[in-house]
Backbone of each chain as nested JSON, in Angstrom:
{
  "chains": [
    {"id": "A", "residues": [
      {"number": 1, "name": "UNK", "atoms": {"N": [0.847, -1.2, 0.0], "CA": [0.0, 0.0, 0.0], "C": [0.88, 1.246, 0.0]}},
      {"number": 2, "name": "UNK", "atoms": {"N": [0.293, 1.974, -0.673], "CA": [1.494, 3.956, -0.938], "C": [0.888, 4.735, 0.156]}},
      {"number": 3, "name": "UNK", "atoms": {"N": [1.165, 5.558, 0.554], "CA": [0.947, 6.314, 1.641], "C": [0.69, 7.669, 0.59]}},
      {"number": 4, "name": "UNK", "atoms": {"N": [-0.673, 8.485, 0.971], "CA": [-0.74, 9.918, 0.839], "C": [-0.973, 10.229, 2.302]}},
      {"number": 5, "name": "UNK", "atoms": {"N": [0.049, 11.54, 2.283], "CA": [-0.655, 12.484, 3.789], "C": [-1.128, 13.511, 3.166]}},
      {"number": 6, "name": "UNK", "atoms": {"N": [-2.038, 14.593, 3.923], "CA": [-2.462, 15.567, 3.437], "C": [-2.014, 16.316, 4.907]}},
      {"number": 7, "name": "UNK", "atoms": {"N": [-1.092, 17.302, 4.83], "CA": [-0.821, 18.295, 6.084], "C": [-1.83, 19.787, 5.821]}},
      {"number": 8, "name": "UNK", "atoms": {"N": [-2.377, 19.903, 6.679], "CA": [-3.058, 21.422, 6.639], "C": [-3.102, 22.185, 8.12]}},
      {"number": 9, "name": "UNK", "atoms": {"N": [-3.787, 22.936, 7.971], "CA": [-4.148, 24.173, 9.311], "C": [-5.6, 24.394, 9.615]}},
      {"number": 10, "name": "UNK", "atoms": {"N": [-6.086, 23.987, 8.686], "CA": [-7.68, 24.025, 9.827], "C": [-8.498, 24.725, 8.955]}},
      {"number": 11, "name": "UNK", "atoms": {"N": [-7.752, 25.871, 7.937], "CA": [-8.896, 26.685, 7.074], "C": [-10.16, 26.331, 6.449]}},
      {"number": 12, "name": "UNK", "atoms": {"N": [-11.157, 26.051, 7.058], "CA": [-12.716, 25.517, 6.73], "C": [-13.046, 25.532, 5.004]}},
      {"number": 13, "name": "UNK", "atoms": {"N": [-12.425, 27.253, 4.271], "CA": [-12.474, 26.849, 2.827], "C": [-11.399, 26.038, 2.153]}},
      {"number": 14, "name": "UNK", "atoms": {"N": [-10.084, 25.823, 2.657], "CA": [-9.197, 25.355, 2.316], "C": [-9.764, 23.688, 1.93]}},
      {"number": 15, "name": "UNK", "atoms": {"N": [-10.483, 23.568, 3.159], "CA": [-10.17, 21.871, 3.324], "C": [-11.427, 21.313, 2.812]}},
      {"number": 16, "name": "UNK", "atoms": {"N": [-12.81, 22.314, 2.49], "CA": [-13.726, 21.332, 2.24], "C": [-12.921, 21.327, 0.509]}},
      {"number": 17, "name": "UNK", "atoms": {"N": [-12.488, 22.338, -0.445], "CA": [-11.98, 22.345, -1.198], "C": [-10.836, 21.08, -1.781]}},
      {"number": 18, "name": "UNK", "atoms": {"N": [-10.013, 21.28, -0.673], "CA": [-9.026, 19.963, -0.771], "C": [-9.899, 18.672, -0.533]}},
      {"number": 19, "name": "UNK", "atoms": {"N": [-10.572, 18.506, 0.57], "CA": [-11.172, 16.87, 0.295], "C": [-11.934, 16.234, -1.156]}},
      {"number": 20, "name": "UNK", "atoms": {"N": [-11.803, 17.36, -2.148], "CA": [-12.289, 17.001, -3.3], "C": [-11.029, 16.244, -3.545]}},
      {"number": 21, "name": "UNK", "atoms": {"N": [-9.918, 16.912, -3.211], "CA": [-8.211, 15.756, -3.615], "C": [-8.567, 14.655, -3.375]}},
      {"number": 22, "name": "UNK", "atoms": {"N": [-8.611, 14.765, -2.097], "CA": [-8.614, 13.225, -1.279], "C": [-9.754, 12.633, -1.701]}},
      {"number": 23, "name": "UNK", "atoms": {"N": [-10.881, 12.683, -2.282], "CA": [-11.795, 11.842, -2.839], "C": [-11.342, 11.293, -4.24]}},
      {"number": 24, "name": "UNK", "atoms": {"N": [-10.663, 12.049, -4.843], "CA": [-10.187, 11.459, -5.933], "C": [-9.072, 11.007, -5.841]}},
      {"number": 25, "name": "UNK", "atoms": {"N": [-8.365, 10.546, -4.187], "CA": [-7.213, 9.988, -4.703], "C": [-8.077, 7.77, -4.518]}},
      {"number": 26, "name": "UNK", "atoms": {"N": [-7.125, 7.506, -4.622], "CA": [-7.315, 5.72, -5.438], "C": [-7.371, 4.956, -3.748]}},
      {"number": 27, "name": "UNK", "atoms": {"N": [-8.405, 4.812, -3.322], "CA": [-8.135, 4.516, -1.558], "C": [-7.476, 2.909, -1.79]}},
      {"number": 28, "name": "UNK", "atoms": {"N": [-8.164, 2.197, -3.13], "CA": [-7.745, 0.965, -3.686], "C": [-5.741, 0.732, -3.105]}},
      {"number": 29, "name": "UNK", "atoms": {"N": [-5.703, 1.901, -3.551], "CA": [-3.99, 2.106, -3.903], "C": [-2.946, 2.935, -3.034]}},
      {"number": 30, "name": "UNK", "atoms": {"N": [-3.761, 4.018, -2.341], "CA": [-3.283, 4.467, -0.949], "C": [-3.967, 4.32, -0.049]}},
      {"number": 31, "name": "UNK", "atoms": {"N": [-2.683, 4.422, 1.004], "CA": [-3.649, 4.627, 2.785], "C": [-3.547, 6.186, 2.401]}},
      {"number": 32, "name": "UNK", "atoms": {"N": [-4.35, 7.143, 3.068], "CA": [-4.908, 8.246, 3.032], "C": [-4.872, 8.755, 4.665]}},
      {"number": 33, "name": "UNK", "atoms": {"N": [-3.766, 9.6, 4.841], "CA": [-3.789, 10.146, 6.62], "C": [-3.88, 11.324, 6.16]}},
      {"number": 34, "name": "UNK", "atoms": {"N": [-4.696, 12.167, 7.074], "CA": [-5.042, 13.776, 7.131], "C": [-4.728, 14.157, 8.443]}},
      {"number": 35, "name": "UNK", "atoms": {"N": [-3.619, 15.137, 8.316], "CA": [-2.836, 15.588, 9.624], "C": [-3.331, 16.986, 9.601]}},
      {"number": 36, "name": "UNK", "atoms": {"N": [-3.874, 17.821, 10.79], "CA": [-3.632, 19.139, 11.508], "C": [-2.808, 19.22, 11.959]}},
      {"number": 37, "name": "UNK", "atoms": {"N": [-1.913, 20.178, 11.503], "CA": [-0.571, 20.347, 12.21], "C": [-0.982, 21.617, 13.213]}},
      {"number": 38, "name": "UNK", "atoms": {"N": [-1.939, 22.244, 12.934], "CA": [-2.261, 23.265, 14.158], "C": [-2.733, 22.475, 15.421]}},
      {"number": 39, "name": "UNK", "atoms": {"N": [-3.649, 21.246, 15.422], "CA": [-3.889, 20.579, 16.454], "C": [-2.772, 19.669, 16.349]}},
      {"number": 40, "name": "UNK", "atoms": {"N": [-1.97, 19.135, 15.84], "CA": [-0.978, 18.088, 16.039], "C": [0.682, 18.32, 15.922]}},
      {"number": 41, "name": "UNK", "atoms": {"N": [1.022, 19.277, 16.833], "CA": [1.883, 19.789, 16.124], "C": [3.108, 18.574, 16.925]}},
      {"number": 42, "name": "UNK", "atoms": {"N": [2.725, 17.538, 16.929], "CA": [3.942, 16.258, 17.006], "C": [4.315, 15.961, 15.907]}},
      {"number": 43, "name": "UNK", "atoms": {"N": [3.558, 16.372, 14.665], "CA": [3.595, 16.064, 13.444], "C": [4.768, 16.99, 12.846]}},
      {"number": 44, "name": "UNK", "atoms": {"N": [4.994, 17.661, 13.192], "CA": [5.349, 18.834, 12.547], "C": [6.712, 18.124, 11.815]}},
      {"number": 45, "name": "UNK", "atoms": {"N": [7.534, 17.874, 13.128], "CA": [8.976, 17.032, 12.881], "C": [8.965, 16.64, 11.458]}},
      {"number": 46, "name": "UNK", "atoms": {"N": [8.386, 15.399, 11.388], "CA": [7.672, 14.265, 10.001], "C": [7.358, 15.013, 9.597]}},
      {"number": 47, "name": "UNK", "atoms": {"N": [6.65, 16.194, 9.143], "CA": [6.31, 16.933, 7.857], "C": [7.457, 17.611, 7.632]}},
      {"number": 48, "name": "UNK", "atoms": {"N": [8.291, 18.491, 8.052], "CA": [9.339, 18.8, 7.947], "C": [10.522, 17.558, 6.923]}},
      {"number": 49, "name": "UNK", "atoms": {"N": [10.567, 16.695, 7.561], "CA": [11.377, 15.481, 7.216], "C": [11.053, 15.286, 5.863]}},
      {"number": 50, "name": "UNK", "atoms": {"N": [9.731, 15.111, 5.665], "CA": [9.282, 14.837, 4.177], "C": [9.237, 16.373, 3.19]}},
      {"number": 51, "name": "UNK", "atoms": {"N": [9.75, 17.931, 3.706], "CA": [10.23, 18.852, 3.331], "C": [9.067, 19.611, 3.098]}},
      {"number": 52, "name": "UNK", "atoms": {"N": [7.862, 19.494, 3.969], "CA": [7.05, 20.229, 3.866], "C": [7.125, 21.798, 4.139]}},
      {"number": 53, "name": "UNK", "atoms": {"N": [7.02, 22.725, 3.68], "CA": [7.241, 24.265, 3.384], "C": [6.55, 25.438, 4.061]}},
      {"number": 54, "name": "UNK", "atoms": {"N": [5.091, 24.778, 3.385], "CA": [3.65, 25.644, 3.701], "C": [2.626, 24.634, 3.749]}},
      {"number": 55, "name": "UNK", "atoms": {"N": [1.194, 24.319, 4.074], "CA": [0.442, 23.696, 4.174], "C": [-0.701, 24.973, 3.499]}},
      {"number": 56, "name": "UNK", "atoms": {"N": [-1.905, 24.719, 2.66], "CA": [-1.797, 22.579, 3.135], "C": [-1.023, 22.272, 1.562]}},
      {"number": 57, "name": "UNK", "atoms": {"N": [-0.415, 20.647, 1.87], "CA": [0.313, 19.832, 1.258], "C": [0.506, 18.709, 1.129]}},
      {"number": 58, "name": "UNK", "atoms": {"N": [0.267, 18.337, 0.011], "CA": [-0.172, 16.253, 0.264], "C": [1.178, 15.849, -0.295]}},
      {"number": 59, "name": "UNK", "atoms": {"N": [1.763, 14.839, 0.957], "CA": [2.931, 13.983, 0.647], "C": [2.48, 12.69, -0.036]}},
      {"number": 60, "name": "UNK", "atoms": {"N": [3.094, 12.29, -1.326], "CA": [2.831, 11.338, -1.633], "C": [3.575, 10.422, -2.083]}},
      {"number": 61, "name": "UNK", "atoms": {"N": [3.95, 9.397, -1.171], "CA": [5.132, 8.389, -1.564], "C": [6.352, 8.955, -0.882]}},
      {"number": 62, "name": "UNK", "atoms": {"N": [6.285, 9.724, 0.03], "CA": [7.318, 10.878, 0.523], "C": [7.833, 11.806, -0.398]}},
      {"number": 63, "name": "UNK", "atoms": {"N": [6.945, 12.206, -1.65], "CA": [7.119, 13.42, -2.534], "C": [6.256, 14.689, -2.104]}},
      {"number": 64, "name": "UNK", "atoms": {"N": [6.882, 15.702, -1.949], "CA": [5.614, 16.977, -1.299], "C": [5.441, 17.681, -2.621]}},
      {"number": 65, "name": "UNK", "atoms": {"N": [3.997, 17.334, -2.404], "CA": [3.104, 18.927, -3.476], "C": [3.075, 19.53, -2.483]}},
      {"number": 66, "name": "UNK", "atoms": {"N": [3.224, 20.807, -2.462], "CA": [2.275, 22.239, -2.219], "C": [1.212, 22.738, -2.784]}},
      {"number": 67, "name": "UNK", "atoms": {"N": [0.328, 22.421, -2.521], "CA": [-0.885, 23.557, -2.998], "C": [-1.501, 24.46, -2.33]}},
      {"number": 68, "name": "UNK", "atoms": {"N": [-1.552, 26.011, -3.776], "CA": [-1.841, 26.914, -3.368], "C": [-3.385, 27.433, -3.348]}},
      {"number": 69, "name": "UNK", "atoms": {"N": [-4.575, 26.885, -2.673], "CA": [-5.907, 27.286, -3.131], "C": [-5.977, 28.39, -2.39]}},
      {"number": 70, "name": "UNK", "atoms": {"N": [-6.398, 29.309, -3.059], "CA": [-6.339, 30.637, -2.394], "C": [-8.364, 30.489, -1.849]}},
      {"number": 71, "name": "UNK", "atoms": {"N": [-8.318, 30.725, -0.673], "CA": [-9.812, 31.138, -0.89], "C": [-10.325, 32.388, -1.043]}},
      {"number": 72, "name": "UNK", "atoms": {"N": [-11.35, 31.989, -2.657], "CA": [-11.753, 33.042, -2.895], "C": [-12.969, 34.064, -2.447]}},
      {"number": 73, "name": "UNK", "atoms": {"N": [-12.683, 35.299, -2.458], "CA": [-13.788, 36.372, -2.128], "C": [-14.849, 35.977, -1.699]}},
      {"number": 74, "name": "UNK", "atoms": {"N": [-15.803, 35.216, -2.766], "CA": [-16.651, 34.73, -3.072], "C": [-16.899, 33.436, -2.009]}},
      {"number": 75, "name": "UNK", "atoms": {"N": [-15.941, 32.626, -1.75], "CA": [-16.274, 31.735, -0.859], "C": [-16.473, 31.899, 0.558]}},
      {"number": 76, "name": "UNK", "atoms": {"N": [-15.831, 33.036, 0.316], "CA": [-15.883, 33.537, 2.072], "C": [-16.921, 34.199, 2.337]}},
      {"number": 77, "name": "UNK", "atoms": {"N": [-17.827, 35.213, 1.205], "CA": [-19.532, 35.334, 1.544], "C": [-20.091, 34.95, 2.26]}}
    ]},
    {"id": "B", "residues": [
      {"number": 1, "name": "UNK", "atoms": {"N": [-19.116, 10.329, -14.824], "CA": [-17.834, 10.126, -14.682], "C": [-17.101, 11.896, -13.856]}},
      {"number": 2, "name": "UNK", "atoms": {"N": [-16.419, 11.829, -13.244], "CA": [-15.648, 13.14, -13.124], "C": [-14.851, 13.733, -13.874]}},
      {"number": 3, "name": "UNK", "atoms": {"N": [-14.06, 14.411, -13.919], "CA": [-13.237, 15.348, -14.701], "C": [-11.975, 15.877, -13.838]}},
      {"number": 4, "name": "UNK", "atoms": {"N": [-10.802, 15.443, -14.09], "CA": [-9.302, 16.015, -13.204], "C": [-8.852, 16.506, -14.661]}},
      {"number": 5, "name": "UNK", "atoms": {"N": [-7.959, 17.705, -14.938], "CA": [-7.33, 17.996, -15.606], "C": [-6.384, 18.451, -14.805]}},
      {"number": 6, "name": "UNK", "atoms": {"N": [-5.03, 17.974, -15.599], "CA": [-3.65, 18.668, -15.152], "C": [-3.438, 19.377, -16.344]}},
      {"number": 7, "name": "UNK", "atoms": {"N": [-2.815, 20.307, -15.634], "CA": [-2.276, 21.788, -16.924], "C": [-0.871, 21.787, -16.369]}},
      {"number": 8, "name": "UNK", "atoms": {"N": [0.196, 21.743, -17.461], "CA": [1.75, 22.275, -17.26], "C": [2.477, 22.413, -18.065]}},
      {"number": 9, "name": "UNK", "atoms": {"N": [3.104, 22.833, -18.247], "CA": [4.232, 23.165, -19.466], "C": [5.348, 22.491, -19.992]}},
      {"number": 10, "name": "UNK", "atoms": {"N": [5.748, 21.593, -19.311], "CA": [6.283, 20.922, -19.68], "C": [8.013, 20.205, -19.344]}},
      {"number": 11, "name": "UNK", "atoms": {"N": [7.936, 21.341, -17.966], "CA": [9.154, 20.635, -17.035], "C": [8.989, 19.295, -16.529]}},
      {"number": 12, "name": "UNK", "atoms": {"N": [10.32, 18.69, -17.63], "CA": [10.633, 17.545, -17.254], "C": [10.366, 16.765, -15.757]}},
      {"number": 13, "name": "UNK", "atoms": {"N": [11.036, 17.444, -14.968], "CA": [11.414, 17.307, -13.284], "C": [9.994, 16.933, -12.943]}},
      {"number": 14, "name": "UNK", "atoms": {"N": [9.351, 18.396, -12.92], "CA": [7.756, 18.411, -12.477], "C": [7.038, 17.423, -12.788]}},
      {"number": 15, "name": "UNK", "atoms": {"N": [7.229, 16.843, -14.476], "CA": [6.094, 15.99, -14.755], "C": [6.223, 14.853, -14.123]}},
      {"number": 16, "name": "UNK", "atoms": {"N": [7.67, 14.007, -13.835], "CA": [7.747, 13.197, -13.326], "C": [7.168, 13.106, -11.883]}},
      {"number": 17, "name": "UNK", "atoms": {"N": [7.558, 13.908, -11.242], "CA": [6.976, 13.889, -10.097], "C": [5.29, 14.338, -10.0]}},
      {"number": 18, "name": "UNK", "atoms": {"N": [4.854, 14.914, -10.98], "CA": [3.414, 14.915, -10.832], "C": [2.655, 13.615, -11.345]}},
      {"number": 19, "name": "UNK", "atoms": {"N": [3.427, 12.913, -11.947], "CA": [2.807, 11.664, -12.263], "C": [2.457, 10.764, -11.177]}},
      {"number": 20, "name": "UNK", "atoms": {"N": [3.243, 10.844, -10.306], "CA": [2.759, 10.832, -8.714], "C": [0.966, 10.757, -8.563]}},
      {"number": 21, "name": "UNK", "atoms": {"N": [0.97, 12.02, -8.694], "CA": [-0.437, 12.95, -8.493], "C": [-1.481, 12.03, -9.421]}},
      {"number": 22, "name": "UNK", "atoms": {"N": [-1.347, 12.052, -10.802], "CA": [-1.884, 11.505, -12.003], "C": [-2.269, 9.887, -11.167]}},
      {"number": 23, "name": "UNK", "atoms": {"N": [-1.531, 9.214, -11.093], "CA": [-1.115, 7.345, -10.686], "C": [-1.88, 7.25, -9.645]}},
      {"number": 24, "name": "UNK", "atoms": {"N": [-2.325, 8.296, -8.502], "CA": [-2.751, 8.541, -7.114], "C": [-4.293, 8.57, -7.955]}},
      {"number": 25, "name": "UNK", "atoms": {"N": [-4.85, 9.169, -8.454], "CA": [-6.405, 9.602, -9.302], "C": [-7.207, 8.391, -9.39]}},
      {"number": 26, "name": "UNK", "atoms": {"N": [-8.14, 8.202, -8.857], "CA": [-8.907, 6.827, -8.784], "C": [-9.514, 7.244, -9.783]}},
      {"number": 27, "name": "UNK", "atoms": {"N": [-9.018, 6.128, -11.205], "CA": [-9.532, 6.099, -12.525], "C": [-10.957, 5.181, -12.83]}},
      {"number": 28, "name": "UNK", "atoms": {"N": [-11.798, 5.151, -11.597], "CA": [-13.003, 4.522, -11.414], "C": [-14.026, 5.549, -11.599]}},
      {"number": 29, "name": "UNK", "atoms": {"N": [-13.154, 6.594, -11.269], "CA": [-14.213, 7.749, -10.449], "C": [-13.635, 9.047, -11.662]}},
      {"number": 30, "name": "UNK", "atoms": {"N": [-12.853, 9.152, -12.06], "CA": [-11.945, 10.361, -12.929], "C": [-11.859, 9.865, -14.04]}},
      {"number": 31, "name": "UNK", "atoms": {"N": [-12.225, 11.26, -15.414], "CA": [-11.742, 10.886, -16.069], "C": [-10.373, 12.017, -15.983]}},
      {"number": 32, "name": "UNK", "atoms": {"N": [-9.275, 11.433, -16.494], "CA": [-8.087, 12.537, -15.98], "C": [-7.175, 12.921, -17.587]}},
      {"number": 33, "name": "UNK", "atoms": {"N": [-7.782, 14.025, -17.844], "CA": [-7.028, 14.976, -19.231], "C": [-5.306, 15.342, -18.712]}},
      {"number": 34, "name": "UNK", "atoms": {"N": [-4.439, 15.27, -19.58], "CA": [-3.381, 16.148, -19.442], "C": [-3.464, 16.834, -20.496]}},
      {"number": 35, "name": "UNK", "atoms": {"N": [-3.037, 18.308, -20.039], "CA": [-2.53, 19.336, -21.342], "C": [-1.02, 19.766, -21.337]}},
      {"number": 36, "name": "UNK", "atoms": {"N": [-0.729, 20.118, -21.773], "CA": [0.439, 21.033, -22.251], "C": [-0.157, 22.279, -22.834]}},
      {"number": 37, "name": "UNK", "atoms": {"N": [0.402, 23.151, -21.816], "CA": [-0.477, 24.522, -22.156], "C": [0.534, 24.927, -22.868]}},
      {"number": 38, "name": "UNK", "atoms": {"N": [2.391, 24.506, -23.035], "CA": [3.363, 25.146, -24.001], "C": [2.522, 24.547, -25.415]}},
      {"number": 39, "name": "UNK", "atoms": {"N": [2.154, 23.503, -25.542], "CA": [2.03, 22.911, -27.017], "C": [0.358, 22.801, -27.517]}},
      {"number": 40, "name": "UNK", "atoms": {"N": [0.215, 23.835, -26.409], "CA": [-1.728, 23.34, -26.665], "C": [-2.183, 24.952, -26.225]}},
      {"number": 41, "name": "UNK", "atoms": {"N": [-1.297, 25.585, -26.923], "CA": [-2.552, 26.627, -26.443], "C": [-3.861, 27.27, -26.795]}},
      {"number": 42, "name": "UNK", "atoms": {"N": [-4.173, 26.08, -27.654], "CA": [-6.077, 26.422, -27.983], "C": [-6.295, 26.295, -26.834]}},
      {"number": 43, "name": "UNK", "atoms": {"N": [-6.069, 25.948, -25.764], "CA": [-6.65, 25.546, -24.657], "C": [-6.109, 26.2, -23.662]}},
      {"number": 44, "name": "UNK", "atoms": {"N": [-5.681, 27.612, -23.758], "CA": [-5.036, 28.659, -22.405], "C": [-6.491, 29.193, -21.78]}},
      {"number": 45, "name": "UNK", "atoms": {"N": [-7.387, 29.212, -23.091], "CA": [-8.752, 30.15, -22.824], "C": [-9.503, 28.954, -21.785]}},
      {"number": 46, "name": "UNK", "atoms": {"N": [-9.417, 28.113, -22.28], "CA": [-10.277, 27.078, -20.788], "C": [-9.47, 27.18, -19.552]}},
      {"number": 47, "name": "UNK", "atoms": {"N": [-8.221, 26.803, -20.093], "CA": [-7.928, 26.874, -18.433], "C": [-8.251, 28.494, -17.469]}},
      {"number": 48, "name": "UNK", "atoms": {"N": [-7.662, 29.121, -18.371], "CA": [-8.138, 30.653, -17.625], "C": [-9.481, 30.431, -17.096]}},
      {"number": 49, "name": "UNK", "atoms": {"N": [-10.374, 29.844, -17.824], "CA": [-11.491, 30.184, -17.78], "C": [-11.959, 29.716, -16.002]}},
      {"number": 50, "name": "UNK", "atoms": {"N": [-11.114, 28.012, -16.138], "CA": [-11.491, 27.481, -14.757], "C": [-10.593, 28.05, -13.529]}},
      {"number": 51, "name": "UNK", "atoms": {"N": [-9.756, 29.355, -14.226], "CA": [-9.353, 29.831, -13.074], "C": [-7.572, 30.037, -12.973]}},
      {"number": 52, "name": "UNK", "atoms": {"N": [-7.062, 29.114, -13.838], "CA": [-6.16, 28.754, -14.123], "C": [-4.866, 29.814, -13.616]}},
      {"number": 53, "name": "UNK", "atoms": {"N": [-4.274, 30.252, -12.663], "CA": [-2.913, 31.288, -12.952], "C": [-1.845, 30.784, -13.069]}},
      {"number": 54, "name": "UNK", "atoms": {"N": [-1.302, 30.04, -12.849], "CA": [-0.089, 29.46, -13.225], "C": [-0.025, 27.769, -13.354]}},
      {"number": 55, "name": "UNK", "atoms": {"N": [1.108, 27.335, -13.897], "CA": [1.225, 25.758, -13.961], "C": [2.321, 25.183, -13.177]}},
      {"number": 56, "name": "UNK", "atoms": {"N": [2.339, 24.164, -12.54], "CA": [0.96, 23.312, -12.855], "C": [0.06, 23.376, -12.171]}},
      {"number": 57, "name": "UNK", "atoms": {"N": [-1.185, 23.122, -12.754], "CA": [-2.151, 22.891, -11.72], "C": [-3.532, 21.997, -12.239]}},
      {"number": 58, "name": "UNK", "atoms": {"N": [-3.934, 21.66, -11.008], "CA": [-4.558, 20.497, -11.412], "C": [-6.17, 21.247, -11.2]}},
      {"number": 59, "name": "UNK", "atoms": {"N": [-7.052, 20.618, -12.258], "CA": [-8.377, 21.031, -12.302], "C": [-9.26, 19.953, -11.794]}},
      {"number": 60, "name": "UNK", "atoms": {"N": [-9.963, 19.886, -10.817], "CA": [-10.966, 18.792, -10.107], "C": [-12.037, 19.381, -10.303]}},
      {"number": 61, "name": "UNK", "atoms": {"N": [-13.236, 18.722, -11.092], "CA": [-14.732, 19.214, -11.229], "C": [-14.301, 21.028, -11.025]}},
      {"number": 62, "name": "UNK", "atoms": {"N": [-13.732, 21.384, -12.283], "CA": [-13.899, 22.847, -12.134], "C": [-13.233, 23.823, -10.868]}},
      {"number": 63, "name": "UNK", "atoms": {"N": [-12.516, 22.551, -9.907], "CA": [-11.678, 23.651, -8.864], "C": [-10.193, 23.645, -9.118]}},
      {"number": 64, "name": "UNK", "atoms": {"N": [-9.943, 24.788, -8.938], "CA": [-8.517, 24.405, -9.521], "C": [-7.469, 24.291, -8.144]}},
      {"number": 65, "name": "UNK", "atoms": {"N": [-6.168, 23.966, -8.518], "CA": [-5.388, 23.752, -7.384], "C": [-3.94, 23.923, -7.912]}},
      {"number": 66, "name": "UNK", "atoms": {"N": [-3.333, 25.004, -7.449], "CA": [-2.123, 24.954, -7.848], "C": [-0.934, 24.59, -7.102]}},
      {"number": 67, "name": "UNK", "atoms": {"N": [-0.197, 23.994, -8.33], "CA": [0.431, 23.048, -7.192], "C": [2.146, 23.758, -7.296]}},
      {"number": 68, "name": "UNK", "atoms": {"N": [2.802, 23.628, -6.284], "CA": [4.077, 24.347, -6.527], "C": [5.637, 23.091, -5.897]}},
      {"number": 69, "name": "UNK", "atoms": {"N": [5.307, 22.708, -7.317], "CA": [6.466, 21.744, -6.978], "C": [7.998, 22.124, -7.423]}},
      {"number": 70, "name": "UNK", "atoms": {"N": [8.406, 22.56, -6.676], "CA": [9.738, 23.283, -7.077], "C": [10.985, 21.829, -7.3]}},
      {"number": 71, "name": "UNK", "atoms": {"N": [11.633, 22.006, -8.729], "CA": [12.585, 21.039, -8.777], "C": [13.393, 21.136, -8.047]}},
      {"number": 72, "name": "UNK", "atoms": {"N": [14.175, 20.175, -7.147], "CA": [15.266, 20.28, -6.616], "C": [16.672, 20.115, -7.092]}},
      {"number": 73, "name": "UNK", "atoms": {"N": [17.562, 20.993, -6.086], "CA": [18.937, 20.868, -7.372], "C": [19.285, 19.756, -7.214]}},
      {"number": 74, "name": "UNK", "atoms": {"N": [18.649, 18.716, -6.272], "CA": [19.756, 17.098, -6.103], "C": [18.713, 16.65, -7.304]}},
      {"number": 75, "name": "UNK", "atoms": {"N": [17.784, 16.739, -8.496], "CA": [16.825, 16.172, -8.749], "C": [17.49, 16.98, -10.2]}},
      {"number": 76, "name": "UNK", "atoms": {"N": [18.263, 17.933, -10.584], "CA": [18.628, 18.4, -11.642], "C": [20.138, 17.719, -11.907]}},
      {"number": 77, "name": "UNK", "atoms": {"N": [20.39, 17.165, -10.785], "CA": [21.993, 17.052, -10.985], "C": [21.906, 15.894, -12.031]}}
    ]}
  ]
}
């Protein structure tokens, strides 16, 4: 089994946004962990390690994306 | 069926490692387009359209997500 993490901070538009990722990733084919590093910050170390930058950011296979979803104007209405 | 599009230009480094991303896409549930916005730019006006500012980035049902995978110099050597 491949490992995706998804590291974030809690941003309510950020993440219902991102769980569209995580629904489309292959659960067949990864385990799927979703870390708060604002509530978990034991994590932090291990995200670091895997060269995490900014959140949120899905490690995958111990490769880091960064993604930047900005929330928009509009979502925050 | 769904809809993932990846948009990028065509760094080597990046693609490899976004294939990551691509391989991760539960192809049960996605259908998953790649473009090349260097070699395809009939298609700059869609991506703009879904929002698109820079590459790469990946399009999920119309949200976009940009992703900032910076090559590394141990990954150029």
């Amino acid at each position: 089994m491949n490992n995706a993490i998804f590291y974030h901070a809690g941003c309510p538009v950020c993440v219902e946004a991102e769980q569209l990722i995580l629904d489309a990733i292959d659960r067949s084919k990864y385990l799927v962990e979703v870390v708060h590093l604002g509530e978990h910050s034991d994590h932090l170390a291990e995200a670091e390690k895997f060269g995490v930058k900014s959140v949120p950011a899905l490690v995958i296979d111990e490769h880091v994306f960064h993604i930047n979803f900005g929330a928009s104007i509009e979502a925050l209405k």
